[in-house]
N, C-alpha and C positions, 0 to 999 in steps of 0.2 A: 440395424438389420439390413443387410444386402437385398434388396431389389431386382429379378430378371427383370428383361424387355416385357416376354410373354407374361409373365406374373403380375406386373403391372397392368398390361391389356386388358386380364381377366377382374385385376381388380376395380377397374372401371367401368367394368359391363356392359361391354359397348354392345349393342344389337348384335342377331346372327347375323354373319356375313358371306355366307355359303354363295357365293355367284352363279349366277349362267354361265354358258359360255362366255370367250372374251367376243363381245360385238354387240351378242342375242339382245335383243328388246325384252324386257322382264315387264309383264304386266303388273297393271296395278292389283293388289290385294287388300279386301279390307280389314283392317286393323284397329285395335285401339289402345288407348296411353297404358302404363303400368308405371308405378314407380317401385323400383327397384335399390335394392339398398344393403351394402356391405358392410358390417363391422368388423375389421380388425383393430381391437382392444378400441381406442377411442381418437380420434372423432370418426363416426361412423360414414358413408359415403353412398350419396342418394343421387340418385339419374332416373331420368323420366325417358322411357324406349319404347317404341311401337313393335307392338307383337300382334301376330294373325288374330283374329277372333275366332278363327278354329284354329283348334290343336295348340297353342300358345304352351299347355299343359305337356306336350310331348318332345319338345327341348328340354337340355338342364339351362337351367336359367345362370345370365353371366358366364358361363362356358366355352365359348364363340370365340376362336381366333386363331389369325393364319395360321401363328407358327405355332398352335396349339393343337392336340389332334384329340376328340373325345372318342374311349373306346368300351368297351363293356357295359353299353347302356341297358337296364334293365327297368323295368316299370309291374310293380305287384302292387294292385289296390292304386289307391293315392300316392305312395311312397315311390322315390324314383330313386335310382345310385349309377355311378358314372364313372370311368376313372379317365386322367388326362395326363397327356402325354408333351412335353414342349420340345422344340429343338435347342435348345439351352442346357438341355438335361432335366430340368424342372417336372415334377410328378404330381399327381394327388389322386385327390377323389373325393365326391361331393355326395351328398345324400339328403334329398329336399319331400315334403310333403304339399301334396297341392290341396288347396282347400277348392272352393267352386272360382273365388276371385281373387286367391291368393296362396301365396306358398310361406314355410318355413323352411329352413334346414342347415346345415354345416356343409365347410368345401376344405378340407387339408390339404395343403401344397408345401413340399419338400424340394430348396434348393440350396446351393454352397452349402449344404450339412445342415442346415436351420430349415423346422417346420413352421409352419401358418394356419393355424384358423380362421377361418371368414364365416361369419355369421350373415347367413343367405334370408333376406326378408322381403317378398313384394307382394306388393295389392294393385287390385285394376280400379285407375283413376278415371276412365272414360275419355272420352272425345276420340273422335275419329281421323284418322291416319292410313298411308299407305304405307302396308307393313314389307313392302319390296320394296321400297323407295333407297334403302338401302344397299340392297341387292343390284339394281340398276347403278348405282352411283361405281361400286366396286366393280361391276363388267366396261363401265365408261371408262374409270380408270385402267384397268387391266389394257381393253384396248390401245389408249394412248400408249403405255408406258412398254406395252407387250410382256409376252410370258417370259418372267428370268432366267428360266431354266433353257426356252427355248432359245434365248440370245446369245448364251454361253454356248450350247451347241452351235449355235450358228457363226458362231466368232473361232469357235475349236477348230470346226470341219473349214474354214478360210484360211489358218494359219495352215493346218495338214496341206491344204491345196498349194500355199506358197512353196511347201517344207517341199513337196511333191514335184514342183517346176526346179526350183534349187539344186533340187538329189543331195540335199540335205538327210543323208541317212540316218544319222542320230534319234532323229525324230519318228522313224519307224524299227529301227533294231536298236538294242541298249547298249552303252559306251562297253557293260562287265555285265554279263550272265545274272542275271536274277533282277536286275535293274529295271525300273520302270518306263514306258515311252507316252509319248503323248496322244501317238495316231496309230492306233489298231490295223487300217485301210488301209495297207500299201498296194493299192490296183494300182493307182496314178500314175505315182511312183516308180510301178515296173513297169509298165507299157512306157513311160520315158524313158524307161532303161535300154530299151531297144531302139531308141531314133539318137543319131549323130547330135544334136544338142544335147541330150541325154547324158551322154555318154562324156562328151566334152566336160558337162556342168559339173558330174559327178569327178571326173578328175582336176578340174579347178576351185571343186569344194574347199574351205578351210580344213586345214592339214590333217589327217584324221587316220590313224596306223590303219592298216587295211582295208580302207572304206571301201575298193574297189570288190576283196573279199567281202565285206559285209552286206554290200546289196548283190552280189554273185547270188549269196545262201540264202538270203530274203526273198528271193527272187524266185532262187534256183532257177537260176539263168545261167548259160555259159557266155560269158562277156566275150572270150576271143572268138567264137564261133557268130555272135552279132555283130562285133567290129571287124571281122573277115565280111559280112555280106553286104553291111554299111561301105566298104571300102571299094569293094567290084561293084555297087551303086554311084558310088562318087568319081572312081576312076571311069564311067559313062560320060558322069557331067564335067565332066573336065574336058571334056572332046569337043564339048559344045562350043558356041563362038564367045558366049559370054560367060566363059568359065572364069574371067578372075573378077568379074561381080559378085561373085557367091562367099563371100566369105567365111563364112557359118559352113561351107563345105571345106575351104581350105583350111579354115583352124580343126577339122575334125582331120583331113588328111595329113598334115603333120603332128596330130596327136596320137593318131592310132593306127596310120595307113602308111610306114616307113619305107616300102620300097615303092611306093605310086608316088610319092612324096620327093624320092630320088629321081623319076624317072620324069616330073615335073621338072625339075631343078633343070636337069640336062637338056631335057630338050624347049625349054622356054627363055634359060638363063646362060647354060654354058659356052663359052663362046662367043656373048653377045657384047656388045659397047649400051652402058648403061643410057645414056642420053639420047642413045639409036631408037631405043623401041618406044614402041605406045603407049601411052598415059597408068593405061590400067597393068599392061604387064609389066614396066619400068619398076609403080607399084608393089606390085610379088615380088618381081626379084631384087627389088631395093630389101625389102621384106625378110622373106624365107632364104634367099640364096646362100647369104655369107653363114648363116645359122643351120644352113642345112649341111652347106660341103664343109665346114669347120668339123661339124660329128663326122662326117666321114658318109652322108645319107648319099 
């Protein structure tokens, strides 16, 4: 007979483990032993668990587990019913009688097509316990380990932020219409769209048919109306005295800024004896010159 994760949990009986928060200090509560005990067909299965001394009767007994979820609990007289839900797919539902120091009942659990019966038996053994002890232990770990759900978001939204510096468009519009993406967010994304590294990364992207359209309509951005104002920005700093420091500006001026690019070319390079000029512009126009006046820029 095939065994879940969750089905075996429950069939262990491990205590409730409903946590605090992840951190909270769980006070002590006082408690006492129960020994509790599962028959499926034979040999039966007995664990000794501390439960509250109030209310011990208003859980389903053996029930308790993460990936388990108990729903339609209902309590008429002594008689209790429950039904449980696992992320496994795994089902049932339980129905116990509480006597004053002890319960009886049945628990049926449906998984891979096969049922289960658990014959539900406890009585209170006595001795005194702290019936959160459990409870504290589970928020201690929680802490360490942190919320799984919250790490996976937190790991998500760090890849979207790379995909974002990249211009990695993939990752925010789909390669074919109906396709799924990874990052819903594309603020990032487009406000890079509008700054000259932006706009470079997004055209040195790996090769991608229209990427340049696809974060346009993502955007709904006019790209040549950004790289027109980027361009009368850059043709400013290029006036300056340390305009061939900048390089992050000249790779964006021969990507997108072809006639400031020409007008570089001439008046820094044309004409000139290579060996004549300064350190940094010798640079450029070792650089861009043969590459420019070859296109004809």
């Amino acid at each position: 007979m095939v065994r879940s994760a969750p089905l075996l949990a429950l069939l262990a009986l491990a205590p409730p483990a409903v946590a605090s928060a992840a951190g909270a200090e769980t006070p002590p509560e006082p408690g006492a032993y129960w020994e509790s005990k599962v028959e499926v067909q034979l040999p039966a299965q007995t664990s000794k668990v501390c439960l509250p001394k109030q209310g011990a009767e208003d859980q389903p007994p053996g029930a308790r587990d993460e990936k388990c979820k108990v729903t339609d609990l209902k309590r008429s007289g002594p008689r209790m019913t429950w039904k449980v839900s696992c992320r496994d797919g795994s089902s049932g539902e339980g129905d116990v009688t509480w006597g004053k120091d002890s319960y009886d009942g049945v628990m049926k659990m449906r998984t891979h097509g096969q049922e289960m019966r658990m014959r539900l038996k406890g009585k209170k053994v006595g001795g005194d316990c702290d019936a959160n002890e459990t409870k504290g232990t589970v928020a201690a770990v929680q802490k360490r380990a942190g919320d799984p759900q919250a790490e996976r978001a937190r790991a998500q939204a760090m890849r979207c932020s790379e995909a974002a510096d990249e211009m990695a468009v993939t990752a925010f519009a789909p390669m074919q219409p109906g396709l799924p993406v990874e990052c819903r967010d594309a603020t990032r994304f487009c406000a890079n769209l509008e700054t000259r590294k932006g706009l470079v990364a997004l055209r040195v992207s790996p090769e991608l048919p229209d990427r340049e359209g696809k974060a346009a309509r993502l955007c709904r951005k006019d790209l040549a109306a950004i790289a027109r104002n980027l361009c009368d920005a850059a043709a400013k700093e290029q006036e300056q005295a340390t305009r061939f420091s900048d390089q992050d500006s000249l790779e964006f001026v021969f990507d997108y800024c072809p006639d400031l690019a020409k007008q570089l070319v001439k008046r820094e390079c044309a004409g000139r004896k290579v060996g004549a000029l300064p350190p940094a512009q010798r640079e450029f126009c070792t650089r861009w010159a043969p590459e420019a006046l070859a296109s004809g820029k």
